[in-house]
C-alpha positions as CSV (number, residue, x, y, z in Angstrom):
1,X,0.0,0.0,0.0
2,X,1.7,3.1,-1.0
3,X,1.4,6.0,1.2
4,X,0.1,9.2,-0.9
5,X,0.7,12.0,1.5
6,X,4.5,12.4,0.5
7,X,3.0,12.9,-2.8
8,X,0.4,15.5,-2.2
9,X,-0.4,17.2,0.8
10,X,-3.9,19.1,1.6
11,X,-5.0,21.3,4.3
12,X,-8.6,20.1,4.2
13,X,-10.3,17.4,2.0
14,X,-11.8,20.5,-0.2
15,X,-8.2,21.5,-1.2
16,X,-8.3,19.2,-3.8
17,X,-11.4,20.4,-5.7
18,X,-9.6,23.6,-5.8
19,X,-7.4,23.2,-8.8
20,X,-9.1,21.2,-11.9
21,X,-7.2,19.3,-14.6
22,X,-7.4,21.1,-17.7
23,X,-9.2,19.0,-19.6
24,X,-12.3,18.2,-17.6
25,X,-15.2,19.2,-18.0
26,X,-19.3,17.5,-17.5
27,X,-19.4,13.7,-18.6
28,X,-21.5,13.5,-22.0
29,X,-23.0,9.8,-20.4
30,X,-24.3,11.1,-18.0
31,X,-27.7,13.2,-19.1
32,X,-29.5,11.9,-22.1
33,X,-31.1,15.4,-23.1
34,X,-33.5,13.0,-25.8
35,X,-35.2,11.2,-23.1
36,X,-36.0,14.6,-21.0
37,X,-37.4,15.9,-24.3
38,X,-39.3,13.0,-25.0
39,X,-40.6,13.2,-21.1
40,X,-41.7,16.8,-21.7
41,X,-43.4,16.0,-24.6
42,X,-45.3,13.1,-23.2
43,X,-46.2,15.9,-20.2
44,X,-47.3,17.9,-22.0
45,X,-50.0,15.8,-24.4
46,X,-51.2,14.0,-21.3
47,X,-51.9,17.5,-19.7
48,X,-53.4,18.5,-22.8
49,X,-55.6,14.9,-23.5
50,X,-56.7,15.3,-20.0
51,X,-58.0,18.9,-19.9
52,X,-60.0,18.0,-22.7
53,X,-61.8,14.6,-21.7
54,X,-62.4,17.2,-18.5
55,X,-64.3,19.9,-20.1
56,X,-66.5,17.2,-22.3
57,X,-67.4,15.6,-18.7
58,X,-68.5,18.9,-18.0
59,X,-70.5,19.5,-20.8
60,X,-71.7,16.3,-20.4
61,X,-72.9,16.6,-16.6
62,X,-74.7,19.9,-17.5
63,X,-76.6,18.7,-20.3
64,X,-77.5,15.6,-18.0
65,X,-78.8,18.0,-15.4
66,X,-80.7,20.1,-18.1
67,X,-82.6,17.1,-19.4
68,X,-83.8,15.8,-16.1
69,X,-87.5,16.9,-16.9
70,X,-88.8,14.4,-13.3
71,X,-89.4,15.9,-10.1
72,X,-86.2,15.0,-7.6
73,X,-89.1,14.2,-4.8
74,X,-92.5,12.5,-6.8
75,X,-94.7,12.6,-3.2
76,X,-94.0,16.4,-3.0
77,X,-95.2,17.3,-6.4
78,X,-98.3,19.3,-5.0
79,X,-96.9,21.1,-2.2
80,X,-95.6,24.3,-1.9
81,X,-91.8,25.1,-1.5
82,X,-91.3,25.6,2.2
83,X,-88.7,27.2,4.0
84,X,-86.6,26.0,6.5
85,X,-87.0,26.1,10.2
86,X,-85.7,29.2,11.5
87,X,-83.1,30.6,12.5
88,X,-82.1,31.1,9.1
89,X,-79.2,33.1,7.7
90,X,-79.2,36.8,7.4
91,X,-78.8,37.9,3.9
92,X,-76.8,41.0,4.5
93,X,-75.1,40.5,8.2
94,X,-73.2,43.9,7.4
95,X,-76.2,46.3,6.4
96,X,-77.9,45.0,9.4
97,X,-75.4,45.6,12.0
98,X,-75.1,49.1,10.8
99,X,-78.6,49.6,10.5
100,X,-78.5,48.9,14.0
101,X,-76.1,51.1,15.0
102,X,-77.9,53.9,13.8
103,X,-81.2,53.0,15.7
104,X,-79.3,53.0,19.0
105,X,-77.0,56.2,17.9
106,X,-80.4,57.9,17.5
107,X,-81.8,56.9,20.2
108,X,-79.0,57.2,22.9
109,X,-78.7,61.2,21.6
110,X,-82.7,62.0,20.9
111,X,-85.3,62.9,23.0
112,X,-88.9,60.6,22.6
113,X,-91.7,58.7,24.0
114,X,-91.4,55.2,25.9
115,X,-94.8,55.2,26.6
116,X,-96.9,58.2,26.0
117,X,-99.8,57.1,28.9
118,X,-97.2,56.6,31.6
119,X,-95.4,59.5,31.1
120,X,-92.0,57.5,30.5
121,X,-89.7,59.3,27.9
122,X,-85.9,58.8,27.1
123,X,-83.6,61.7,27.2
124,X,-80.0,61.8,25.4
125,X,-77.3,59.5,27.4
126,X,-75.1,63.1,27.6
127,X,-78.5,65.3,29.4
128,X,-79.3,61.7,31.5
129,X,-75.7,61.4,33.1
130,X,-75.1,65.2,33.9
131,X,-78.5,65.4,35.3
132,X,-77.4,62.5,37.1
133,X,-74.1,64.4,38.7
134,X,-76.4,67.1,39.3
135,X,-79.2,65.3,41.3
136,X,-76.5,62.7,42.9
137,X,-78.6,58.8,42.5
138,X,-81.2,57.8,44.9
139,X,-80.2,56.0,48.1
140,X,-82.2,54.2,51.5
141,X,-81.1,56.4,54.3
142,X,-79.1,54.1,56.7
143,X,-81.4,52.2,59.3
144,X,-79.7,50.9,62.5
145,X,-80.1,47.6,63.4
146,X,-82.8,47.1,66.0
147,X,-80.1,45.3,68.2
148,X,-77.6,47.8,67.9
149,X,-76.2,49.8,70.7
150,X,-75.9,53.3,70.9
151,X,-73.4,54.6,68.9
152,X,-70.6,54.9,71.8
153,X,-69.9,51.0,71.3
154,X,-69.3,50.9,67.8
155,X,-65.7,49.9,68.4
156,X,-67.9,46.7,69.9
157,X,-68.8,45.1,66.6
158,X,-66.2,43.7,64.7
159,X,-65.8,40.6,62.3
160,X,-65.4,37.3,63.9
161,X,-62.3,35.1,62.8
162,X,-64.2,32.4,60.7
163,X,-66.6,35.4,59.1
164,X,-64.2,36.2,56.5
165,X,-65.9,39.6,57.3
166,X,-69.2,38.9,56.4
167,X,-71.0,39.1,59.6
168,X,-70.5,41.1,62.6
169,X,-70.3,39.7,66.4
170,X,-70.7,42.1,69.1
171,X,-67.9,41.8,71.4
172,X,-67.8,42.2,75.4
């Protein structure tokens, strides 16, 4: 076995695809360019062939469907069509929700009747919440408990441990 790095000595085991021998060059048995032509060829009939048997099924299923003269359902020959059970689809989902939106913008900034024998009307949402700040909101006024002491032993009632501070005990 002769030993070949006396010979010629590379860095890395690319260094040797570095320099090429002057006359190489692609192998010519390799690549047979006739048989890739004749596959393109072939590729492109079968593409062709088969485009066309698809639009004459086409054709074919829409005459088929033209000429079926016989009601799909003989037992519902005399009725009416009938429409689903509800709910169905909304045609336009978009006009309606804007639609929408415009009935409550109106209504949250107009004036109007609820209900003209009782006297109810609706104000704008602007005039109801300033009139609100103005008038303050209605409230009970506090009651004391009937078992309450007087108001000196209010440092008496405080939250018993297990409560979690929902009830009061009165302490001694």
């Amino acid at each position: 076995m002769a030993h070949h790095d006396a010979e010629v000595s590379h860095v890395t085991a690319d260094d040797e695809y570095l320099n090429t021998a002057d006359a190489s060059g692609h192998e010519h048995t390799d690549v047979n360019v006739w048989m890739i032509v004749q596959f393109a060829i072939w590729l492109m009939g079968s593409a062709v062939v088969v485009h066309l048997l698809m639009g004459l099924m086409f054709v074919w299923f829409v005459d088929t469907r033209e000429s079926v003269s016989a009601p799909q359902f003989p037992l519902a020959v005399g009725q009416e069509q009938r429409l689903p059970a509800g709910p169905r689809l909304q045609r336009f989902p978009a006009n309606e929700i804007v639609d929408f939106r415009q009935r409550e913008s109106r209504e949250l900034n107009s004036y109007g009747w609820i209900d003209r024998n009782a006297g109810t009307v609706h104000i704008p949402i602007a005039e109801a919440m300033r009139l609100t700040v103005e008038r303050g909101l209605p409230s009970r006024a506090p009651t004391a408990p009937a078992d309450a002491a007087p108001s000196g032993d209010a440092p008496s009632m405080m939250p018993s441990d297990s409560s979690s501070g929902r009830m009061m005990e009165r302490r001694r």
